[in-house]
C-alpha positions in Angstrom: 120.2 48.8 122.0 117.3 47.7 120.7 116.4 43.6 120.5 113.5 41.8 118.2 110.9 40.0 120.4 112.3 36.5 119.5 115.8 37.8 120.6 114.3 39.0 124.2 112.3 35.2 124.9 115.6 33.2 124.1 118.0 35.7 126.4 115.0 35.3 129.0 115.3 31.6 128.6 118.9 31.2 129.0 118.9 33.2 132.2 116.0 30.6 133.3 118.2 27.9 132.7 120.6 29.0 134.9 118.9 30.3 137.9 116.5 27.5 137.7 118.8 24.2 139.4 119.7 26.9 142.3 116.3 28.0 143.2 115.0 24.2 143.2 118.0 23.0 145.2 120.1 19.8 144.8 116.6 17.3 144.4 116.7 19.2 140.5 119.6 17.4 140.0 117.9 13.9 140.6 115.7 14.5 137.8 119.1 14.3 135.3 119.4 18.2 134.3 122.5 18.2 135.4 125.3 16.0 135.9 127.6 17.1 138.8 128.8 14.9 141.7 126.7 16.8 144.3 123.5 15.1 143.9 125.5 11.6 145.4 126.0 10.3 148.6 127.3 11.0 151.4 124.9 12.8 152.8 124.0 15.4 155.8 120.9 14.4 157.4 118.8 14.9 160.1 117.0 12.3 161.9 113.7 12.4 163.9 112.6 9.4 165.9 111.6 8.5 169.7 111.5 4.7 170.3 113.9 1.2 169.9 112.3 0.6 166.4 113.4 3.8 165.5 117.1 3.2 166.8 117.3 0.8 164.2 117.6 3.0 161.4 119.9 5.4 163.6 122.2 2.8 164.3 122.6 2.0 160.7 122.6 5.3 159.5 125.4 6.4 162.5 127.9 3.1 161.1 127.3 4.3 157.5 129.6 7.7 158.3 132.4 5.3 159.8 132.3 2.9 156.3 134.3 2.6 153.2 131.4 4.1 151.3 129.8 6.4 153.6 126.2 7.0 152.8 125.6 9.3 155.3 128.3 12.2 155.6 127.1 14.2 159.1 124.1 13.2 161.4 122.3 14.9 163.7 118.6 14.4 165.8 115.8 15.7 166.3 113.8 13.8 169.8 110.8 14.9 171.5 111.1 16.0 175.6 112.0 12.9 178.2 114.3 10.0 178.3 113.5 8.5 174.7 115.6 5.4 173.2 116.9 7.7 170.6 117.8 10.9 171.9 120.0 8.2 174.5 121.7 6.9 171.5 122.4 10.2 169.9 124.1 10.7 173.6 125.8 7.5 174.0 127.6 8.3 170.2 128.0 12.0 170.6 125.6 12.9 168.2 124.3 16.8 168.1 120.4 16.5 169.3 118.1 19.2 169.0 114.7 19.8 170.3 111.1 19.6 168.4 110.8 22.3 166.5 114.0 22.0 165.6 115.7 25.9 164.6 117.5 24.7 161.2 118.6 26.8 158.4 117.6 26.5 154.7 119.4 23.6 153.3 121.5 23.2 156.2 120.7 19.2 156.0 120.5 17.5 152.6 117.9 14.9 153.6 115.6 14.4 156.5 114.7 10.9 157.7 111.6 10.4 160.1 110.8 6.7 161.8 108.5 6.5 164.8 108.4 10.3 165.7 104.8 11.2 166.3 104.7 14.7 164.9 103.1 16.3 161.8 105.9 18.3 160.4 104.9 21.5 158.5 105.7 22.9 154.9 108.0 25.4 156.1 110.2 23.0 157.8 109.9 20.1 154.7 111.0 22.6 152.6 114.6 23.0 154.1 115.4 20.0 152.7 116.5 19.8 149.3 115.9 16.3 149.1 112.7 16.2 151.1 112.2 14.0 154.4 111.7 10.3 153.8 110.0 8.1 156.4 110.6 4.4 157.4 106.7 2.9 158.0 106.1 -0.8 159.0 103.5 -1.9 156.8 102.5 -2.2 153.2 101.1 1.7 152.9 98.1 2.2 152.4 97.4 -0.6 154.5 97.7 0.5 158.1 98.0 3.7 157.9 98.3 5.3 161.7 100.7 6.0 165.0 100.7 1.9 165.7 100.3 -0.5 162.6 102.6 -3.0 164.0 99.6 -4.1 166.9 96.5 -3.7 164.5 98.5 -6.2 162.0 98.8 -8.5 164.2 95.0 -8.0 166.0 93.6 -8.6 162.7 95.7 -11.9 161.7 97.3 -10.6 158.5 99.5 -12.9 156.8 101.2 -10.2 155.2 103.0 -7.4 156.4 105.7 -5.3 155.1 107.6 -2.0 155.2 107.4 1.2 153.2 110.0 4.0 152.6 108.2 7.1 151.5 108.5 11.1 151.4 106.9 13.1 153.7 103.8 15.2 153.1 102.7 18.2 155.4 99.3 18.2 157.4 98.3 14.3 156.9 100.5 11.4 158.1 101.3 8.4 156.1 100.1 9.7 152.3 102.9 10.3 150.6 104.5 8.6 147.8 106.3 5.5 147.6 109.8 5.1 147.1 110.3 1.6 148.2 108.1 -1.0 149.6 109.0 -5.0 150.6 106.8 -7.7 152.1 107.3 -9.8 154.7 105.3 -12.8 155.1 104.4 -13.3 159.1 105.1 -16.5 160.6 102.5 -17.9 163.2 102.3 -17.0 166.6 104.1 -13.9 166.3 103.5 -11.4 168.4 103.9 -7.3 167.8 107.2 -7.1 169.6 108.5 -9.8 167.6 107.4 -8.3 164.3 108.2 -5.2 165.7 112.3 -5.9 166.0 112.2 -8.1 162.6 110.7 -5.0 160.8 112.8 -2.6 162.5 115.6 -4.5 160.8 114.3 -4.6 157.9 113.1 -1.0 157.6 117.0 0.0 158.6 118.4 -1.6 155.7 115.4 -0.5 153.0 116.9 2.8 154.8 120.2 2.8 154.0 119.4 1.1 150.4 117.1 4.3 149.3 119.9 6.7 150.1 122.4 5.0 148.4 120.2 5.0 145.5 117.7 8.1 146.3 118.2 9.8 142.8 117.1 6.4 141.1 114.2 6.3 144.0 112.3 9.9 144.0 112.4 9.7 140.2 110.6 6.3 140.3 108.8 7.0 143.4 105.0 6.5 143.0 101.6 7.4 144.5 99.8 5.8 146.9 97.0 3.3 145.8 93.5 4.7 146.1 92.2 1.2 147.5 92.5 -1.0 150.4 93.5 1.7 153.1 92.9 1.1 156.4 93.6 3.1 159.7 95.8 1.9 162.6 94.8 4.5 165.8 97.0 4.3 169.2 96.1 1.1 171.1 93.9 2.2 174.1 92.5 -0.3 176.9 89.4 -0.3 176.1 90.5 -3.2 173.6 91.7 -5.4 176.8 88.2 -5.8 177.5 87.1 -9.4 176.5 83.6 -9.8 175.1 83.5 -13.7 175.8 79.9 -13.5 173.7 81.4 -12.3 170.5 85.5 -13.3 170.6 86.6 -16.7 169.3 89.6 -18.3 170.5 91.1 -16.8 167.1 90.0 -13.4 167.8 91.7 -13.7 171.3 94.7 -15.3 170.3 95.2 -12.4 168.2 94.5 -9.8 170.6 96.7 -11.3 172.9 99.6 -11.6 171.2 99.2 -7.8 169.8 99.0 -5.9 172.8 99.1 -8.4 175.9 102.9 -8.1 176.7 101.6 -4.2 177.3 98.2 -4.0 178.1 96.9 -7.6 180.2 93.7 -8.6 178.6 90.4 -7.7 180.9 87.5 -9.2 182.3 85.2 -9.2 185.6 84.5 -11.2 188.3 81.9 -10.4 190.4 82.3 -6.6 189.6 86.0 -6.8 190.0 88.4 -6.3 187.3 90.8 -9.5 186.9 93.7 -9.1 184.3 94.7 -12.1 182.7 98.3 -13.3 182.5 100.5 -15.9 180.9 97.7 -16.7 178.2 98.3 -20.5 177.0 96.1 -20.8 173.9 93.2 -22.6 172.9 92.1 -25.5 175.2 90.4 -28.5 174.0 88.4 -31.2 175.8 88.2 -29.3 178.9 84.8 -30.1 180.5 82.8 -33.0 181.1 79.8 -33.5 179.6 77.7 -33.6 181.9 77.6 -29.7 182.7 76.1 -29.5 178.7 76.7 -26.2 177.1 77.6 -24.0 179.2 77.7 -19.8 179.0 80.3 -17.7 177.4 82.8 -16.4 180.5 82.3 -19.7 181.8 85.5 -20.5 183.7 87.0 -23.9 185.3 90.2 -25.0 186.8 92.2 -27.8 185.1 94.4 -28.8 188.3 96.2 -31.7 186.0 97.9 -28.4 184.0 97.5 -25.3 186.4 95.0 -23.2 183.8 92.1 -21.2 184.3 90.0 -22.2 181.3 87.5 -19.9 179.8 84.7 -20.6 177.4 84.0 -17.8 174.9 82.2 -17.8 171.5 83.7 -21.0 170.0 85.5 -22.4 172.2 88.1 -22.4 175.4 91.0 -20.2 175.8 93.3 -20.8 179.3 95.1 -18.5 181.4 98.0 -19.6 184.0 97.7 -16.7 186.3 95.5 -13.8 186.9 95.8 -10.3 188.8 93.4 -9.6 191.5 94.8 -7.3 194.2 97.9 -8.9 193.4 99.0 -11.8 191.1 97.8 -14.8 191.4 98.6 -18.6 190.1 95.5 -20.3 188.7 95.7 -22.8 192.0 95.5 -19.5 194.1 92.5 -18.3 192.2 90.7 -21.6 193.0 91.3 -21.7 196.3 91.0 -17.9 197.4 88.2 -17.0 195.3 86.9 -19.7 192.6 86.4 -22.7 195.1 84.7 -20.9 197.5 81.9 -19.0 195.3 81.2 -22.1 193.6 80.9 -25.5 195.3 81.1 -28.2 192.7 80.7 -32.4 193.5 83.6 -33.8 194.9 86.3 -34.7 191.6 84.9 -32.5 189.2 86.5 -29.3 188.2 85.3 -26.0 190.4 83.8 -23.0 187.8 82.4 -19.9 187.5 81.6 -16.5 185.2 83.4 -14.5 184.1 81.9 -11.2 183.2 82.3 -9.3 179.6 83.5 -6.0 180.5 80.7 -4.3 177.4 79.2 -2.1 180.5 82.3 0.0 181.3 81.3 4.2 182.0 84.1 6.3 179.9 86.2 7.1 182.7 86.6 3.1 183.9 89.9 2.1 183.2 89.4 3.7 178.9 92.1 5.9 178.5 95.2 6.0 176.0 97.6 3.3 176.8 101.0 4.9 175.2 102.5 2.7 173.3 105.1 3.7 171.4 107.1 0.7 169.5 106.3 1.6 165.7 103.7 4.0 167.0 104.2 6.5 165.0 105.9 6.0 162.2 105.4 9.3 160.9 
């Protein structure tokens, strides 16, 4: 039977129409083409993470199955090799783990949810995923983009921090769009483990909210800005290494509370490397006059308060303890080694140098320090 040319375009249409929302899986039905109960919640999702802020979100997303309103409908994980925080917690609540790759079937999961993992993921495994793979990244993308955002927040002093849920994009981390983003303003003295368990939190519930709504959030989602993006790499440490010539107390304040509870901050003494502990703060009205100024890795002993106290570029910072061979208080410094390289009159405070460590050959003590606490949050 013969059909006019008009006749043939609207048959090829229709059939278009219908094969269309099966070939583009159930994210077509987010965009409102069709109305059918399938593009809600619950949902089956697999989870990839490695470390305690990534336990968060599991932990939420594993008491959403057990709820009145179950957002998520089956879970299952995805952890790398080793004893990892999450793939304990998939075995402590009897969740199915596999291994990276994981060997998944088209559309076998609905969603994919990725916090901390440390993995590029490719094309051909985003693409299982009708809905996509969202990640869970602390910090106000694309600000911070990188394996450890958490530690350069803090290095740098931001005031402002935040989390971002986004979608996954293959070959580059951290660039994809935005589905939901909140700020959280950082209170003073923080340190990264701190903001580390307060965004973890945080991220677990904007988590849980974007499922329950994810229709509403990838049609809304939105680009990344152009502007402002920075780069968080791993924390390696080579950063320990104080440069008393250039760091203010500020500067060291900062480093200390981003990476000190992990990596001791650096310095040498008489071509020894001393890490050093229990950092106090700033110090003020510290040395008597009478020595005038005085050179940066300039160190003294206050015996009233039990601190090393060390001048860098603007000021003194103090120290309660130090590791040399083994630990040390700041008494035991004095007497073992302060006291007896410097002999100071009788009732004034023993000091020395301190040495910046801005002469260290690759291979002294410059290697990747693992860190993985918001690491790699995708």
């Amino acid at each position: 039977m013969w059909v006019t040319w008009g006749r043939a375009v609207k048959l090829l249409r229709s059939q278009l129409q219908q094969w269309r929302p099966l070939c583009l899986g159930r994210e077509y039905l987010c965009l409102g083409k069709v109305d059918t109960p399938s593009a809600k919640p619950p949902w089956n999702v697999l989870f990839f993470g490695t470390d305690h802020f990534a336990v968060e979100s599991l932990k939420v997303l594993s008491t959403s199955r057990k709820s009145d309103d179950p957002v998520v409908q089956t879970l299952e994980v995805v952890a790398l090799s080793g004893d990892v925080p999450v793939k304990r917690f998939a075995h402590q609540n009897s969740l199915p783990v596999h291994s990276w790759p994981p060997d998944i079937s088209h559309r076998q999961f609905d969603v994919g949810v990725v916090v901390s993992f440390g993995c590029l993921l490719p094309q051909k495994l985003i693409s299982k995923f009708p809905f996509g793979i969202l990640n869970v990244h602390p910090s106000l993308l694309p600000r911070w983009r990188g394996p450890a955002p958490i530690f350069h927040t803090i290095m740098q002093g931001d005031e402002v921090t935040g989390v971002t849920v986004m979608q996954i994009r293959p070959h580059r981390f951290d660039v994809g769009p935005i589905l939901s983003q909140e700020v959280y303003h950082i209170q003073k003295k923080l340190t990264s483990d701190e903001l580390g368990e307060v965004l973890a939190v945080k991220g677990a519930e904007m988590l849980i909210d974007t499922l329950k709504n994810l229709c509403e959030k990838l049609q809304n989602k939105k680009e990344q800005n152009t502007m402002g993006t920075t780069f968080a790499p791993k924390i390696n440490k080579s950063l320990s290494w104080l440069v008393w010539e250039e760091q203010t107390t500020e500067s060291i304040d900062c480093l200390s509370r981003a990476i000190g509870s992990r990596i001791p901050l650096r310095t040498l003494w008489m071509g020894r490397t001393v890490k050093l502990l229990d950092y106090v703060g700033r110090c003020h009205n510290v040395v008597p006059g009478k020595f005038g100024k005085l050179l940066p890795g300039s160190v003294f002993y206050l015996k009233e308060s039990n601190i090393l106290s060390v001048r860098c570029k603007d000021g003194w910072v103090g120290f309660r303890s130090v590791l040399l061979k083994k630990r040390l208080t700041a008494a035991d410094f004095y007497n073992g080694y302060l006291h007896q390289s410097v002999k100071s009159p009788y009732g004034q405070p023993a000091h020395g140098l301190f040495v910046s460590g801005r002469t260290l050959q690759p291979n002294d003590d410059n290697s990747e320090h693992k860190i993985n606490v918001t690491t790699r949050p995708t």
